[in-house]
C-alpha positions in Angstrom: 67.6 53.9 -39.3 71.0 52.5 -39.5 71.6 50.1 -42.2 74.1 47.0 -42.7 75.5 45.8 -46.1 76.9 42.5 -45.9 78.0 39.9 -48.1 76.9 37.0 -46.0 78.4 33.4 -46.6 75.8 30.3 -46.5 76.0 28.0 -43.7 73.0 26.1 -44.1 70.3 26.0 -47.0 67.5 23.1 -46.3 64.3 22.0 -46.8 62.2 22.2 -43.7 59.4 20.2 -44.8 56.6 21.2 -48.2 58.6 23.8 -49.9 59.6 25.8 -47.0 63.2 26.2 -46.3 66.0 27.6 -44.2 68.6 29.6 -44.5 71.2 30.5 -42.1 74.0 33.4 -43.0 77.2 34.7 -41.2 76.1 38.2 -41.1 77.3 39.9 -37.5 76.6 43.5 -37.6 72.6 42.5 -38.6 72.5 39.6 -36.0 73.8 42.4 -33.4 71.3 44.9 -34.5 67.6 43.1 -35.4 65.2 43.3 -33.6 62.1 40.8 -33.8 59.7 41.8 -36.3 62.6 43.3 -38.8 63.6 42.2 -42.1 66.5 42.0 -44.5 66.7 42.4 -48.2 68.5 40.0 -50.3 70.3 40.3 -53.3 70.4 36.9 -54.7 73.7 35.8 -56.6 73.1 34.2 -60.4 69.9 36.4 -61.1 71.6 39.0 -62.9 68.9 39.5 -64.6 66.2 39.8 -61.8 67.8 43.3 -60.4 65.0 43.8 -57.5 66.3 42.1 -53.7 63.9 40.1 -52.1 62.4 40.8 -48.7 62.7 38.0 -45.9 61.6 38.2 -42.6 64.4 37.9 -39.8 63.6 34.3 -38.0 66.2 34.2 -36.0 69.5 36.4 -34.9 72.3 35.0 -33.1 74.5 37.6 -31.9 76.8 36.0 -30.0 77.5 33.2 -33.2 76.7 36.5 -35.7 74.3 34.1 -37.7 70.9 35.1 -38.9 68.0 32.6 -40.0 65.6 33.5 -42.9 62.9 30.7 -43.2 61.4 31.2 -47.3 58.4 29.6 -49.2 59.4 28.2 -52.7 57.0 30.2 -54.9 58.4 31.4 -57.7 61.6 31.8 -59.8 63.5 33.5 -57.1 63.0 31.4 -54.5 63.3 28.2 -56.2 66.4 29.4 -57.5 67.5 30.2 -53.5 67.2 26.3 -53.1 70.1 25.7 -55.4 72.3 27.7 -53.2 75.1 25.8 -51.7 76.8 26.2 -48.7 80.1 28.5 -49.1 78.1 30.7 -51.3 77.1 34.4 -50.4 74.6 36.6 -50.5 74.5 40.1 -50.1 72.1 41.9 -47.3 71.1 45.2 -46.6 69.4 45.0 -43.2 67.8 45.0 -40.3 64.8 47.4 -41.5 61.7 48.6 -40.5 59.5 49.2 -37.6 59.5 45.8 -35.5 56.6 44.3 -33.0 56.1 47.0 -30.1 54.4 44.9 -26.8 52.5 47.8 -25.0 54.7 48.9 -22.1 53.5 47.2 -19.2 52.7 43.9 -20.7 51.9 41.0 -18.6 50.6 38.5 -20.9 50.6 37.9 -25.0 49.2 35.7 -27.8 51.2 35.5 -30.6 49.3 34.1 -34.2 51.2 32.7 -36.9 49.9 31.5 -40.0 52.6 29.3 -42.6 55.8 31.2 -43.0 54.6 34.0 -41.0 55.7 32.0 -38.2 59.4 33.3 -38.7 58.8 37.0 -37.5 56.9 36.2 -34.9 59.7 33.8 -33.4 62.0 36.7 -32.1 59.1 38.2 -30.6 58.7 35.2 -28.7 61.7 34.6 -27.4 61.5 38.0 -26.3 58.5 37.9 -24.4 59.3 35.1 -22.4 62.9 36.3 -21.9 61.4 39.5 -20.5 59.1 36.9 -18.1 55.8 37.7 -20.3 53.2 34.6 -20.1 53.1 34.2 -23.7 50.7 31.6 -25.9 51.2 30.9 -29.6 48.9 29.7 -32.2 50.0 28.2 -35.3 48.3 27.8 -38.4 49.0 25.9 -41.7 47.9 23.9 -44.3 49.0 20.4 -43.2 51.6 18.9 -40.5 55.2 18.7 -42.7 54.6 23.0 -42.9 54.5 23.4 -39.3 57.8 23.8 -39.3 58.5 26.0 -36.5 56.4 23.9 -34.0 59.3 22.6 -31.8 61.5 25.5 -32.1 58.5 27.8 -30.5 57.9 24.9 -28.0 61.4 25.1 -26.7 60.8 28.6 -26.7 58.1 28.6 -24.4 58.0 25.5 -22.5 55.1 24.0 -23.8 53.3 22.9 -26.8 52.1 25.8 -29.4 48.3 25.5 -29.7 48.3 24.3 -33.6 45.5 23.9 -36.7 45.9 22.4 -39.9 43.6 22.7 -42.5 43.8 19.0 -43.8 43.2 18.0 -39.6 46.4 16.2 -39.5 47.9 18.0 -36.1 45.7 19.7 -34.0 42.7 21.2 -34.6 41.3 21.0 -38.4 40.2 23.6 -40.0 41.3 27.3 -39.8 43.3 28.9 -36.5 41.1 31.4 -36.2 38.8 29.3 -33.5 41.7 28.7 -31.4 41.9 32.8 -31.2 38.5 33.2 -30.4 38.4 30.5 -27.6 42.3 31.7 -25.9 40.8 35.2 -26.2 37.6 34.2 -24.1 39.1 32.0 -21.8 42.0 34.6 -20.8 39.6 36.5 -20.1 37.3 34.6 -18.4 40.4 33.8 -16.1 40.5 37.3 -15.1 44.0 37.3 -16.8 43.0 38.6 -19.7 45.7 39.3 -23.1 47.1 42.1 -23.2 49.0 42.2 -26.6 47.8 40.2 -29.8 50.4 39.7 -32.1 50.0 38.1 -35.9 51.7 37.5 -39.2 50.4 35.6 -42.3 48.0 35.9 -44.7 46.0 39.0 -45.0 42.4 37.9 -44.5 44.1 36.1 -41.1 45.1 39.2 -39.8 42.1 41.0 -40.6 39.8 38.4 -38.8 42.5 38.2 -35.6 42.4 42.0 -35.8 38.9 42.0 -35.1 39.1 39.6 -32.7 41.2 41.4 -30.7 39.4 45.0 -31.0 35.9 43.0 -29.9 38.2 41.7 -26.8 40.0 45.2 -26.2 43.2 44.1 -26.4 45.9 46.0 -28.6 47.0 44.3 -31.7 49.7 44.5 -33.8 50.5 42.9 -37.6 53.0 42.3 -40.1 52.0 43.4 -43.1 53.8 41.3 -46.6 53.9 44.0 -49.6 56.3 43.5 -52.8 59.1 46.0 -52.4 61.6 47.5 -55.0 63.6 49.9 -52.8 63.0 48.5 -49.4 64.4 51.5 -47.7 61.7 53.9 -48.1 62.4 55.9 -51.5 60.4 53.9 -54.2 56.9 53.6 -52.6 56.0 50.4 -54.1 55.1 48.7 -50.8 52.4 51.0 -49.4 49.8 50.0 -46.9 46.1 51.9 -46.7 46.6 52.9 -43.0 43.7 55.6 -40.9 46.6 58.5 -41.0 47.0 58.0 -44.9 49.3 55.5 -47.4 52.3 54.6 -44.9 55.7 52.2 -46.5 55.5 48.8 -45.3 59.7 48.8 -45.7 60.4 51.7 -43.3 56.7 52.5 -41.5 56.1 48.7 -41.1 56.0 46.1 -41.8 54.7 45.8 -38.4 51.3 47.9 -38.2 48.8 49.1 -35.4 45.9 46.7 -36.4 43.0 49.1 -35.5 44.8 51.3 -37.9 45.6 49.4 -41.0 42.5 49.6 -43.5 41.5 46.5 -44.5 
């Protein structure tokens, strides 16, 4: 794994819409170098005093304009002080790491799932898939309509509208996104085109359920699994996932994860 260390000026901090924000960097060896499912560890300027980096999932990596997008959830100290970052400041990033998404050679057709923010590593996959001419569907999932923020950016993406729930019902489907699996699942394969990569990022008990999904269906899955890292490159073991061969490192083994192999 070869690593870049770059102190990355700010060229755009903003609110997206409920808490979630974007961030856009001039870092040009990572945007030459991620690939989708990767992520980059931040060192955030003015938290002296909070030494760990912070882990943020690569959204988007422009090679050719050597910018790279982090999309982040206000939560918690660190993050909400990442909101009073201006434009013209820096931050330092150590990056691209980990084991991306890995489509099955010989893939003709995948359904990405994306619940909230895990959206954003699930965009370069995207655009990768249909680049490569893969029929690929997305599902998006979130709590209410202003955090569907990467809705139109995936629709440009692939030419038509995301399939999208809300839990408050207002866009799309109400409820959870999990019946929109179940149903683009079926009907694929009731099509006699069936899926042949599942692909899906957010919160834990998602994953689980769209793991299952896809074993019932046969069709390979992958996830990205979230951990809190120290380290991120593999030495501290803070970030382990229960895997079938054993405790692996989300940082450097992941984060993205064989699904029939993570233990839930």
């Amino acid at each position: 794994m070869t690593l870049c260390n770059e102190n990355a000026p700010i060229l755009v901090n903003e609110e997206m819409g409920c808490n979630i924000w974007l961030m856009t960097v001039r870092a040009p060896e990572i945007a030459t170098t991620a690939r989708p499912g990767q992520f980059v560890h931040v060192k955030v300027p003015g938290m002296e005093a909070h030494i760990l980096r912070r882990p943020f999932g690569v959204y988007a990596a422009d090679a050719e304009a050597g910018t790279v997008d982090m999309m982040y959830q206000v939560l918690g100290f660190g993050t909400e002080h990442m909101t009073e970052l201006a434009v013209g400041d820096a931050v330092e990033m150590i990056g691209p790491i980990g084991r991306g998404w890995q489509p099955p050679e010989g893939c003709k057709r995948a359904l990405i799932v994306a619940g909230g923010v895990g959206s954003a590593p699930l965009y370069p996959l995207a655009e990768e898939l249909t680049a490569a001419g893969i029929a690929t569907d997305a599902i998006l999932g979130a709590y209410t309509i202003d955090a569907l923020v990467a809705r139109e950016r995936y629709g440009a993406v692939l030419g038509c509208e995301p399939a999208c729930s809300t839990d408050d019902g207002t866009y799309g489907r109400a409820g959870f996104c999990t019946p929109l699996v179940e149903e683009a699942l079926a009907a694929a394969a009731a099509e006699g085109a069936p899926y042949d990569y599942v692909a899906c990022c957010g919160p834990e008990p998602l994953m689980k359920i769209v793991a299952g999904m896809a074993d019932a269906a046969g069709v390979f899955c992958e996830v990205s699994m979230e951990r809190r890292m120290a380290c991120g490159v593999g030495a501290c073991l803070s970030c382990v996932v229960d895997t079938t061969a054993g405790k692996r490192r989300a940082c450097v083994d992941g984060p993205v994860f064989c699904a029939s192999e993570v233990v839930w």
